[in-house]
N, CA, C and O atoms as CSV, one atom per row, in Angstrom:
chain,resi,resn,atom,element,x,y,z
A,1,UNK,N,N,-2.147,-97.476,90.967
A,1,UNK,CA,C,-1.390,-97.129,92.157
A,1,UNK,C,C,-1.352,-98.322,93.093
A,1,UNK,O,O,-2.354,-98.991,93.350
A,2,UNK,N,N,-0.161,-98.551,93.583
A,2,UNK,CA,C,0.048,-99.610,94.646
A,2,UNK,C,C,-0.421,-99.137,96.025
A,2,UNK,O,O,-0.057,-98.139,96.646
A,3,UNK,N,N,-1.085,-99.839,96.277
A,3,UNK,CA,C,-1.814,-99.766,97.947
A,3,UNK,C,C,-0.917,-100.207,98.734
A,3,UNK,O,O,-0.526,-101.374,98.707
A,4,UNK,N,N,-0.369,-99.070,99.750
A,4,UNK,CA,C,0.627,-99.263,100.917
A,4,UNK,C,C,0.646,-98.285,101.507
A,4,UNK,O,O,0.559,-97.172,100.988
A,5,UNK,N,N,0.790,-98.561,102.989
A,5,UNK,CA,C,1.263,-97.773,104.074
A,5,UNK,C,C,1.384,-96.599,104.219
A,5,UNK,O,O,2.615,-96.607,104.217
A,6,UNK,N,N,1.090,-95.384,104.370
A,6,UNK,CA,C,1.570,-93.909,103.884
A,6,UNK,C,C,2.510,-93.318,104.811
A,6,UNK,O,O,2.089,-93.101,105.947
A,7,UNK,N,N,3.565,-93.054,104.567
A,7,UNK,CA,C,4.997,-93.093,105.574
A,7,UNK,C,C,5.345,-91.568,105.231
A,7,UNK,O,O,5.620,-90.733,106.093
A,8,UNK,N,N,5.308,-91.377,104.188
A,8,UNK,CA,C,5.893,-89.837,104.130
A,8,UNK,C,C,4.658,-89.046,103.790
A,8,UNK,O,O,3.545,-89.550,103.940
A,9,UNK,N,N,4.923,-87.059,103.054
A,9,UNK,CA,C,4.090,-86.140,103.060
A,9,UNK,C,C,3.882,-86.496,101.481
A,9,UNK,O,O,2.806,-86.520,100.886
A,10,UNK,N,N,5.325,-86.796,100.891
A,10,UNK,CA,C,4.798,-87.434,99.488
A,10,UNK,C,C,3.887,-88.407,99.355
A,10,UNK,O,O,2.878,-87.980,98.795
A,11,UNK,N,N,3.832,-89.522,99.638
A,11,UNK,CA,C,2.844,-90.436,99.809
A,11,UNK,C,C,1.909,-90.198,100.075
A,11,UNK,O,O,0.976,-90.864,99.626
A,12,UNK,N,N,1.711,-89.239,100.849
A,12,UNK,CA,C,0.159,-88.903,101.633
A,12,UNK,C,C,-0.498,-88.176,100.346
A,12,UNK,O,O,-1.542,-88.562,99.820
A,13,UNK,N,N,0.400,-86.872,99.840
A,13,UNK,CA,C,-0.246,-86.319,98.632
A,13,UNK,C,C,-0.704,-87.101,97.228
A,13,UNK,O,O,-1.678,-86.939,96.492
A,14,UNK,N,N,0.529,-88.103,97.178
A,14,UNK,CA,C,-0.084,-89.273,96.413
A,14,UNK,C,C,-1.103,-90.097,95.958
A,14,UNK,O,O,-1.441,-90.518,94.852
A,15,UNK,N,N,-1.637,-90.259,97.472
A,15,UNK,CA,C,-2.570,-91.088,98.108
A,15,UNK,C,C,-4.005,-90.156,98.059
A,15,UNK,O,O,-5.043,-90.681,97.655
A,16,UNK,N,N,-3.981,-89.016,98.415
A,16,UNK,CA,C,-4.869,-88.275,98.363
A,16,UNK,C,C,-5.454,-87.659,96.464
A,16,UNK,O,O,-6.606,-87.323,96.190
A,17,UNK,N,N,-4.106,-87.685,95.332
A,17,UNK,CA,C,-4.379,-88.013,94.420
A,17,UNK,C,C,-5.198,-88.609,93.907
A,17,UNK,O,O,-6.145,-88.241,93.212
A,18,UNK,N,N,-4.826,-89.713,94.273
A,18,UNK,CA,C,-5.198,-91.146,93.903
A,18,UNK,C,C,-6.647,-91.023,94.278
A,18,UNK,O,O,-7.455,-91.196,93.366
A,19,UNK,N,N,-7.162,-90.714,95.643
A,19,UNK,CA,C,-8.620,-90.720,96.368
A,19,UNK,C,C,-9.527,-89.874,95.159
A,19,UNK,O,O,-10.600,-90.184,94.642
A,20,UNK,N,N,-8.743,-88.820,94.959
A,20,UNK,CA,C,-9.913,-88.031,94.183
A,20,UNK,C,C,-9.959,-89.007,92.813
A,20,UNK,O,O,-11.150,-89.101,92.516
A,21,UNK,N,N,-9.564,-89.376,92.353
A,21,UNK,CA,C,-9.640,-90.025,90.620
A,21,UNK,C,C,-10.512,-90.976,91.266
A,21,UNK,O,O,-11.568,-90.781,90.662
A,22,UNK,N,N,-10.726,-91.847,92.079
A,22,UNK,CA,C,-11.675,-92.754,92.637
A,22,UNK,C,C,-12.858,-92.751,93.485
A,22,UNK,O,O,-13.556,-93.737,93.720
A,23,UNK,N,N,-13.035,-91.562,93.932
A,23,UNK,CA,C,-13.881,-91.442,95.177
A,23,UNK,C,C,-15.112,-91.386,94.677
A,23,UNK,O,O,-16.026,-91.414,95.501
A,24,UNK,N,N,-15.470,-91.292,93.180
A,24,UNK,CA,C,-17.206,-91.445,93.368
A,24,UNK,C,C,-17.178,-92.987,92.476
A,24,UNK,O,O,-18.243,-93.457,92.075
A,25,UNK,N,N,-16.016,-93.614,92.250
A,25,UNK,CA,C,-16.392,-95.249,91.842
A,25,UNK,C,C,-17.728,-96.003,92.205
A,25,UNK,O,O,-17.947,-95.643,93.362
A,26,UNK,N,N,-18.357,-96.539,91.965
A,26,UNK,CA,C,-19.147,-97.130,91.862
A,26,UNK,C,C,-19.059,-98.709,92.592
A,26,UNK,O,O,-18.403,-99.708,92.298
A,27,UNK,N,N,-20.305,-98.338,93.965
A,27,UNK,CA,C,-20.368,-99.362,94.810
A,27,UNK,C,C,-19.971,-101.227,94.159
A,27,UNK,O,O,-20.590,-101.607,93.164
A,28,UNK,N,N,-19.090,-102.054,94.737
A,28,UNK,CA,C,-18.504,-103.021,94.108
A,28,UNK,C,C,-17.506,-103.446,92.856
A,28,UNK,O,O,-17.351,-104.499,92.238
A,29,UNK,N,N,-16.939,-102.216,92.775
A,29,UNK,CA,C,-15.862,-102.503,91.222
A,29,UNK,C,C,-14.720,-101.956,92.405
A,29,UNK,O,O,-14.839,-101.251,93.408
A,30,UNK,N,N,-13.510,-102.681,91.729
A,30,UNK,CA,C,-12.199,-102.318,92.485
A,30,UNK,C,C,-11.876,-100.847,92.752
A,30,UNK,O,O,-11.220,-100.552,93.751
A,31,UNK,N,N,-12.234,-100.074,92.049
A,31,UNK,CA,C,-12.359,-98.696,92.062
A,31,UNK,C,C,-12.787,-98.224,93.651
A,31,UNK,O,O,-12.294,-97.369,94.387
A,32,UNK,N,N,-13.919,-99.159,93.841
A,32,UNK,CA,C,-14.438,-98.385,94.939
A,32,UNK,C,C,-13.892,-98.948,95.875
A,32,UNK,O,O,-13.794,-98.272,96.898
A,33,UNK,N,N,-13.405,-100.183,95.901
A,33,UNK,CA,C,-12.723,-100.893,97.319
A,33,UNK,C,C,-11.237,-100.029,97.045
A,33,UNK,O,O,-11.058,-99.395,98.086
A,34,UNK,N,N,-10.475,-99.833,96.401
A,34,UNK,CA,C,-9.247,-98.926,96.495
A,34,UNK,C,C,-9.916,-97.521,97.120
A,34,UNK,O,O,-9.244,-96.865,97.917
A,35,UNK,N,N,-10.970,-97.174,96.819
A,35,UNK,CA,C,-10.926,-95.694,97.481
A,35,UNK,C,C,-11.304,-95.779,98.809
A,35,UNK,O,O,-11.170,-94.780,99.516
A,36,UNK,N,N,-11.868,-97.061,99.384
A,36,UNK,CA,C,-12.030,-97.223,100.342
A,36,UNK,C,C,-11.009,-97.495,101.333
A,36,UNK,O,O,-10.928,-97.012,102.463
A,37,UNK,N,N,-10.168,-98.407,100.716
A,37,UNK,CA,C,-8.917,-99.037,101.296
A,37,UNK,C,C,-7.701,-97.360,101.751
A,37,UNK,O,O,-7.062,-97.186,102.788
A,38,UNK,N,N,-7.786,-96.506,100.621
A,38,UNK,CA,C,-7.280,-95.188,100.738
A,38,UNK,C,C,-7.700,-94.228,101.582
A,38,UNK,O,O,-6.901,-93.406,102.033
A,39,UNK,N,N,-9.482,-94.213,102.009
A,39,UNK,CA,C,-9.691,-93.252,102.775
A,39,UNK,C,C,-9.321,-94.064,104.395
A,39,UNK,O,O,-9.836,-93.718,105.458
A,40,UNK,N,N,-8.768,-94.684,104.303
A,40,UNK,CA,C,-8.704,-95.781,105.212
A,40,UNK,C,C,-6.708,-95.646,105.820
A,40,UNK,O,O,-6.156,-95.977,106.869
A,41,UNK,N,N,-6.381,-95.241,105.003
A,41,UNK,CA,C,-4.823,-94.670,105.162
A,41,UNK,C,C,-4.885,-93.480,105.159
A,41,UNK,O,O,-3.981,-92.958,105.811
A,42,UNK,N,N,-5.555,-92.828,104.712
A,42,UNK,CA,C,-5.119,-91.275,105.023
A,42,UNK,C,C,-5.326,-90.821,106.196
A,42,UNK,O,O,-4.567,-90.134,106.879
A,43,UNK,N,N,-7.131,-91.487,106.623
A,43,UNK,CA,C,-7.323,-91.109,107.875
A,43,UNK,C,C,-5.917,-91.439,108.724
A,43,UNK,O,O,-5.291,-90.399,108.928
A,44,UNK,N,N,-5.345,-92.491,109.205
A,44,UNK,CA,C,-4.338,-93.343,109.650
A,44,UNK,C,C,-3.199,-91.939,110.242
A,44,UNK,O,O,-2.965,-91.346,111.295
A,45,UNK,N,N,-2.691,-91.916,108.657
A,45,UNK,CA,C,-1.448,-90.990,108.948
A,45,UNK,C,C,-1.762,-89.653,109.263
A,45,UNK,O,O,-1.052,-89.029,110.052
A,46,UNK,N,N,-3.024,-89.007,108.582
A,46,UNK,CA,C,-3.759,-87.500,109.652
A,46,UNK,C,C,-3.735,-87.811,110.748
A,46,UNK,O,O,-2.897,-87.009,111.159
A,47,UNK,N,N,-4.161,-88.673,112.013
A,47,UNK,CA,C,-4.358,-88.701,112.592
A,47,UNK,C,C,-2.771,-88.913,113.628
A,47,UNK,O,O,-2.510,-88.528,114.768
A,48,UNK,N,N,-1.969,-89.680,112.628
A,48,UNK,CA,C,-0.553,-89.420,113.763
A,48,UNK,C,C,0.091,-88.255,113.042
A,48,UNK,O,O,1.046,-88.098,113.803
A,49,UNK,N,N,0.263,-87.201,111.983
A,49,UNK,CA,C,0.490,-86.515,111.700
A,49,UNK,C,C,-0.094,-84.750,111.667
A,49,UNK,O,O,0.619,-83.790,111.376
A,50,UNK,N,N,-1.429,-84.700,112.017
A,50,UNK,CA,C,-1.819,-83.486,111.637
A,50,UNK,C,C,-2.606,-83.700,113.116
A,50,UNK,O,O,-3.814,-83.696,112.883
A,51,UNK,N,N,-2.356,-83.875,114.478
A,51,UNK,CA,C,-3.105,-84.240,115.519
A,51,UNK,C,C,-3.949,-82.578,115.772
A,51,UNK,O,O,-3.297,-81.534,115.767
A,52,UNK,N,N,-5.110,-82.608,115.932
A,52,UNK,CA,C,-5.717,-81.343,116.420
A,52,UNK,C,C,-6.421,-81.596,117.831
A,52,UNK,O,O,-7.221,-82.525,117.941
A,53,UNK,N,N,-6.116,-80.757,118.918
A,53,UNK,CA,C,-6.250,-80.736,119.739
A,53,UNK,C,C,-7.483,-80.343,120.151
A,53,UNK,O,O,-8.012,-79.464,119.471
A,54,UNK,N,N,-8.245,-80.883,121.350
A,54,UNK,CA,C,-9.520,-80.013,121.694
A,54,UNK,C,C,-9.383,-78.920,121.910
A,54,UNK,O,O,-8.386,-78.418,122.429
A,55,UNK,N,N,-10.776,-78.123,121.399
A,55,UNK,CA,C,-10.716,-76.987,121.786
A,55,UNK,C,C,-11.503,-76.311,123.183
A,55,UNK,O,O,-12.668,-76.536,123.511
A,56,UNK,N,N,-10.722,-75.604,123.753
A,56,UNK,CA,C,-11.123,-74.666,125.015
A,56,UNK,C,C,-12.360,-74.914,125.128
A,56,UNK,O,O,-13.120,-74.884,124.160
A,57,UNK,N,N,-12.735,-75.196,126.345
A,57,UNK,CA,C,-14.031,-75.328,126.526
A,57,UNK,C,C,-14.774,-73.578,126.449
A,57,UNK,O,O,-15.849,-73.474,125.860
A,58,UNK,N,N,-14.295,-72.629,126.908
A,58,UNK,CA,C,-14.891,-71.670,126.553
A,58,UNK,C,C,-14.621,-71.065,125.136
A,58,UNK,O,O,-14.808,-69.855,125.008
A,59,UNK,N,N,-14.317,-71.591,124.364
A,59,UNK,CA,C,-13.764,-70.988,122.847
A,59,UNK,C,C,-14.967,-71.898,122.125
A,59,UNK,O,O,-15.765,-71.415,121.322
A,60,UNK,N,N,-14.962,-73.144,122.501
A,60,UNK,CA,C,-16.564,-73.447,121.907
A,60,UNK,C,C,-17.434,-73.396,122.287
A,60,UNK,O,O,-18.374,-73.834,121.624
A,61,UNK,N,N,-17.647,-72.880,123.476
A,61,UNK,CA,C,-18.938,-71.978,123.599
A,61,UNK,C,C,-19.383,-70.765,123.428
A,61,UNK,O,O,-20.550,-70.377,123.367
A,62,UNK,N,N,-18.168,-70.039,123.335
A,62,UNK,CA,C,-18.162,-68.911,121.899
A,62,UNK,C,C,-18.258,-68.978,120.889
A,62,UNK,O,O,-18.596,-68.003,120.216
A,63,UNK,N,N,-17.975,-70.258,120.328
A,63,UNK,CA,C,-17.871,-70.710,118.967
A,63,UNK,C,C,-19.881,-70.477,118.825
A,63,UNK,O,O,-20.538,-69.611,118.248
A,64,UNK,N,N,-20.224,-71.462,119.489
A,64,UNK,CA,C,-21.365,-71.883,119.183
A,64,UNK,C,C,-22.360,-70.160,119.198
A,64,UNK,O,O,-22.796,-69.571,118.209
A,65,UNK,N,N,-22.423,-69.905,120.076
A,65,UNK,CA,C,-22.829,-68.210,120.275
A,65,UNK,C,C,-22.901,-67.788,119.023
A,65,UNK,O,O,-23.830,-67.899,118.222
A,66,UNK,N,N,-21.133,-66.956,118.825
A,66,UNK,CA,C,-20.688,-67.051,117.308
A,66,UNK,C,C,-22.225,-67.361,115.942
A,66,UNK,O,O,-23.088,-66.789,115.275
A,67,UNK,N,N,-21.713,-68.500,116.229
A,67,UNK,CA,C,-22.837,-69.201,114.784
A,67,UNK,C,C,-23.884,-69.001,115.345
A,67,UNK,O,O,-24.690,-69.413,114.511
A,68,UNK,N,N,-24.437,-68.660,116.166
A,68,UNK,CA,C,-26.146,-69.149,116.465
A,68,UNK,C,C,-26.529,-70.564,116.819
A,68,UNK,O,O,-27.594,-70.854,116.274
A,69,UNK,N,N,-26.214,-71.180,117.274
A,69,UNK,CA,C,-26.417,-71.943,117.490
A,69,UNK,C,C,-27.042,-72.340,119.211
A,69,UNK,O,O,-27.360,-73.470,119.582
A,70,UNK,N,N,-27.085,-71.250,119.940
A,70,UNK,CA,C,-27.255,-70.526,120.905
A,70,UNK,C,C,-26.708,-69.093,121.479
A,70,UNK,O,O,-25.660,-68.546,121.133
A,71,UNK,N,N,-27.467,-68.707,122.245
A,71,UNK,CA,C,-26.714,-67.312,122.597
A,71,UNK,C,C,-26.393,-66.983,124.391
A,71,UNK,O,O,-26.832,-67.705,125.286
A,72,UNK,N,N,-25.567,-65.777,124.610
A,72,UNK,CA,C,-25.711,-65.947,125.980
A,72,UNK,C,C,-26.777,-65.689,126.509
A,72,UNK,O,O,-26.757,-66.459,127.469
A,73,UNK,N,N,-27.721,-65.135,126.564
A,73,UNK,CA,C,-29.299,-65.252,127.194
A,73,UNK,C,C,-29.242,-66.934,127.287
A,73,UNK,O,O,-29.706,-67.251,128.382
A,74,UNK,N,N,-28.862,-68.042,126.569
A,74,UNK,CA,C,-29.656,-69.220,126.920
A,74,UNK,C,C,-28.769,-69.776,127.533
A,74,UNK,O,O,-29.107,-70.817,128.098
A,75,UNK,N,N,-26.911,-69.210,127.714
A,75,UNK,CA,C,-25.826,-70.108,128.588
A,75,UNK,C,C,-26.365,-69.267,130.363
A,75,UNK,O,O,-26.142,-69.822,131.439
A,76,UNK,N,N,-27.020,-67.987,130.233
A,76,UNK,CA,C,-27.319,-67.784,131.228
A,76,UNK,C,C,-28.442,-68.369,131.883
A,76,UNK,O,O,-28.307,-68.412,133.106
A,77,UNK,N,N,-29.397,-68.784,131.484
A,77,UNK,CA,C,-30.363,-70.139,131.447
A,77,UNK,C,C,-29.705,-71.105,132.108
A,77,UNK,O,O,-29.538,-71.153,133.327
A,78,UNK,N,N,-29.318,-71.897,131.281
A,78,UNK,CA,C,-27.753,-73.019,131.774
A,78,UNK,C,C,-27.377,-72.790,132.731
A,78,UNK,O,O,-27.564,-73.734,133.498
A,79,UNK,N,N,-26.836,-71.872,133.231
A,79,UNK,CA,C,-25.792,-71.783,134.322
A,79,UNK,C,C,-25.890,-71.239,135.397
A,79,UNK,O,O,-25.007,-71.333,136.249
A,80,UNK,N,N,-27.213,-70.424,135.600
A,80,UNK,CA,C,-28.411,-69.942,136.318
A,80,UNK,C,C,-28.419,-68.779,136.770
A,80,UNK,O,O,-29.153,-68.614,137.745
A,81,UNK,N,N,-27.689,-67.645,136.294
A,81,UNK,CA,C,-27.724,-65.922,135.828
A,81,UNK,C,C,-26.713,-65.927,134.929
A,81,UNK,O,O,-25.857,-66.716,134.528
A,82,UNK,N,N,-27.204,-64.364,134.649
A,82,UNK,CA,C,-26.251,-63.867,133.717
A,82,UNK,C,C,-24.841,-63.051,134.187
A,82,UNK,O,O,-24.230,-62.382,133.353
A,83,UNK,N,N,-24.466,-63.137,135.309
A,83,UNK,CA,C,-23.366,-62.942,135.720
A,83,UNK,C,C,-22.641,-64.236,135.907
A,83,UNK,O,O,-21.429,-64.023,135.904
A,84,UNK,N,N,-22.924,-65.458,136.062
A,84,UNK,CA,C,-21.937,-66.651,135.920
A,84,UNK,C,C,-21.698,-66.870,134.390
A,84,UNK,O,O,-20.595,-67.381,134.191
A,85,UNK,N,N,-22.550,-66.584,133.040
A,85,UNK,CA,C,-22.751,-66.474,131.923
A,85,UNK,C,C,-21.003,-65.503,131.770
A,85,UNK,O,O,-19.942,-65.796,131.218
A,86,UNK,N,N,-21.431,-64.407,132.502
A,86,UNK,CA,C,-20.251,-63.174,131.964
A,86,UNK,C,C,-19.004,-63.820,132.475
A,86,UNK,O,O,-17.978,-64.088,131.849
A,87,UNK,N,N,-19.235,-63.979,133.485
A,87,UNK,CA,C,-18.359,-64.786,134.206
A,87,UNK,C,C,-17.554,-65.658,133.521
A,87,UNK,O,O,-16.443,-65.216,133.227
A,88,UNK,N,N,-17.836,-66.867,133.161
A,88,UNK,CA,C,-17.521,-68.001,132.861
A,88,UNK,C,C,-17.119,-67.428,131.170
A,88,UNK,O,O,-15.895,-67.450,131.049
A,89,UNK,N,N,-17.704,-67.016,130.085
A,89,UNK,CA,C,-17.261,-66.335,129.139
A,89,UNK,C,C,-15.727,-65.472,129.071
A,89,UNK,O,O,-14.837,-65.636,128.237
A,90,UNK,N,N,-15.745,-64.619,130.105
A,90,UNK,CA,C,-14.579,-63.687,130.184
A,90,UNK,C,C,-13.222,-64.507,131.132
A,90,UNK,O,O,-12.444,-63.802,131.775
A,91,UNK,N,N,-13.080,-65.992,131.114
A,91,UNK,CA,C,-12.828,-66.950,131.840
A,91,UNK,C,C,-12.269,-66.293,133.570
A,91,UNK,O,O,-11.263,-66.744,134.118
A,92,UNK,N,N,-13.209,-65.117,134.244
A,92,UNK,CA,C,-13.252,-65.373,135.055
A,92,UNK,C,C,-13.157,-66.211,136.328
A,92,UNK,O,O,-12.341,-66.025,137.230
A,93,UNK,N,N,-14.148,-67.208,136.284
A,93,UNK,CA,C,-14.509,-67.881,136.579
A,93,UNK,C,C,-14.830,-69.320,135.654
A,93,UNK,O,O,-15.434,-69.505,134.598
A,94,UNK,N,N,-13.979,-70.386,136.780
A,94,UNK,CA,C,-13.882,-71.646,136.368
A,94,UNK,C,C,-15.380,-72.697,136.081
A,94,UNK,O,O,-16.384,-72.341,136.697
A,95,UNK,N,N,-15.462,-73.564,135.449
A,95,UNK,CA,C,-16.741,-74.079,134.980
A,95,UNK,C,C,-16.772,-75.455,136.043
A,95,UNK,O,O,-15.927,-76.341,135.916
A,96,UNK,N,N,-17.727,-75.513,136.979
A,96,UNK,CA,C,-17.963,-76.389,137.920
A,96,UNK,C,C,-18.335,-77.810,137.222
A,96,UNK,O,O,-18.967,-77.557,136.196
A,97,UNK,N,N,-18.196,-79.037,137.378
A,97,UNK,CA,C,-18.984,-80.265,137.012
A,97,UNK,C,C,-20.180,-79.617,137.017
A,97,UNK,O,O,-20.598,-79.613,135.859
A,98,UNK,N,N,-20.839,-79.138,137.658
A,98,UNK,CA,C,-22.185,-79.337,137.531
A,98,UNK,C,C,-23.096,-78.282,136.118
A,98,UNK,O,O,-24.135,-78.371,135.463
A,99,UNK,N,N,-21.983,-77.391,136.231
A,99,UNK,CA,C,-22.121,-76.400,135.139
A,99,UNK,C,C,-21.802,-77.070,133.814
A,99,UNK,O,O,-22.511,-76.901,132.822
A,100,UNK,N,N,-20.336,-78.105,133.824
A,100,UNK,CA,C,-20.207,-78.712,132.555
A,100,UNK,C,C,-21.239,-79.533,132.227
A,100,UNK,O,O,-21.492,-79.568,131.022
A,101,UNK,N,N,-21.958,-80.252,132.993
A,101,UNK,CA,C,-22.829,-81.718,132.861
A,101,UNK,C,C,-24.163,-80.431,132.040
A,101,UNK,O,O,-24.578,-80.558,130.888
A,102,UNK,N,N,-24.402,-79.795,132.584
A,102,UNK,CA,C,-25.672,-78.788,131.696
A,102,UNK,C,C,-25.525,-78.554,130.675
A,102,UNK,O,O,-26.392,-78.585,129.802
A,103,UNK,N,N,-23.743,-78.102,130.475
A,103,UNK,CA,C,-23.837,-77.330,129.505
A,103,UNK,C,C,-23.756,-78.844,127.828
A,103,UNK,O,O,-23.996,-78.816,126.621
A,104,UNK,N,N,-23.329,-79.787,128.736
A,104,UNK,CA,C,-22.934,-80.695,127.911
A,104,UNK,C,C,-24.894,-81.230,127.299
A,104,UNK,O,O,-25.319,-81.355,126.150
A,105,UNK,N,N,-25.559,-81.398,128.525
A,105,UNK,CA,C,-27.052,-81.810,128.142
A,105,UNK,C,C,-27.236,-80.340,127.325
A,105,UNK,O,O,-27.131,-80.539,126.114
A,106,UNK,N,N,-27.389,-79.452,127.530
A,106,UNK,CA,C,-28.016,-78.749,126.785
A,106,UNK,C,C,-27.623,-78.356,125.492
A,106,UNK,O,O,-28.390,-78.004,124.596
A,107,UNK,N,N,-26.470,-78.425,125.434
A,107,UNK,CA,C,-25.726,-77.757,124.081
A,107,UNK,C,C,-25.039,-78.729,123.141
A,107,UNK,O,O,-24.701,-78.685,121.958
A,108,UNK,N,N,-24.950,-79.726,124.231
A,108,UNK,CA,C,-24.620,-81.155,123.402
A,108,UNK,C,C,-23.164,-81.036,122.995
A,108,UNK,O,O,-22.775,-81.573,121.958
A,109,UNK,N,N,-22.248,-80.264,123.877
A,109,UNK,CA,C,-20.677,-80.260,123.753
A,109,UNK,C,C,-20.348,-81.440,124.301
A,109,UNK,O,O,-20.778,-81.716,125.421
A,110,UNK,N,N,-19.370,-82.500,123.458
A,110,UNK,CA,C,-18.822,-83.317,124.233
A,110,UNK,C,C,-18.379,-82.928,125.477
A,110,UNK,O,O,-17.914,-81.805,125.670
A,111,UNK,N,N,-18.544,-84.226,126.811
A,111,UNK,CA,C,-17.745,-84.350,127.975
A,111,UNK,C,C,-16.442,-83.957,127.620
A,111,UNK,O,O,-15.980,-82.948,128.153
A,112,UNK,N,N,-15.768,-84.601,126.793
A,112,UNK,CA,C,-14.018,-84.649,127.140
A,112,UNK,C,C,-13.707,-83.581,126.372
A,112,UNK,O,O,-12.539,-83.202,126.286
């Protein structure tokens, strides 16, 4: 396969072809620098083609709930009762800087 540019949805599927027949090549044979050079274009055109947007700041902190990964007993912790917890969940109520900066130390949600 010729290494170039990925411009269309054909190409991309092409390209992504191509990745799987190569992707466990073996560190230093051309094999592996083409799959490298490929995961290297796909990212490219996903990224101006399939753009995903952040998500809601309260949708991933449901998210996280959700999985366990915390629960509201500990965003009410965070945020300092459990009525700003209900609050801020049922988007009531808006999430202050000072509430994001916690929730970001504690839960480790990106700032942006």
């Amino acid at each position: 396969m010729e290494i170039k540019p990925i411009r269309s949805e054909k190409e991309y599927k092409a390209a992504l072809q191509q990745l799987d027949k190569v992707f466990s090549a073996p560190e230093g044979t051309p094999e592996y620098d083409q799959a490298e050079t490929l995961e290297i274009l796909i990212e490219k055109y996903e990224n101006e083609n399939y753009k995903i947007d952040a998500p809601d700041p309260i949708e991933a902190i449901k998210y996280l709930i959700a999985e366990g990964y915390t629960s509201q007993k500990q965003l009410s912790k965070i945020l300092g009762d459990k009525s700003k917890a209900s609050l801020v969940l049922s988007k009531k109520r808006a999430l202050s800087l000072n509430m994001i900066r916690r929730i970001h130390r504690e839960l480790k949600i990106p700032l942006d």
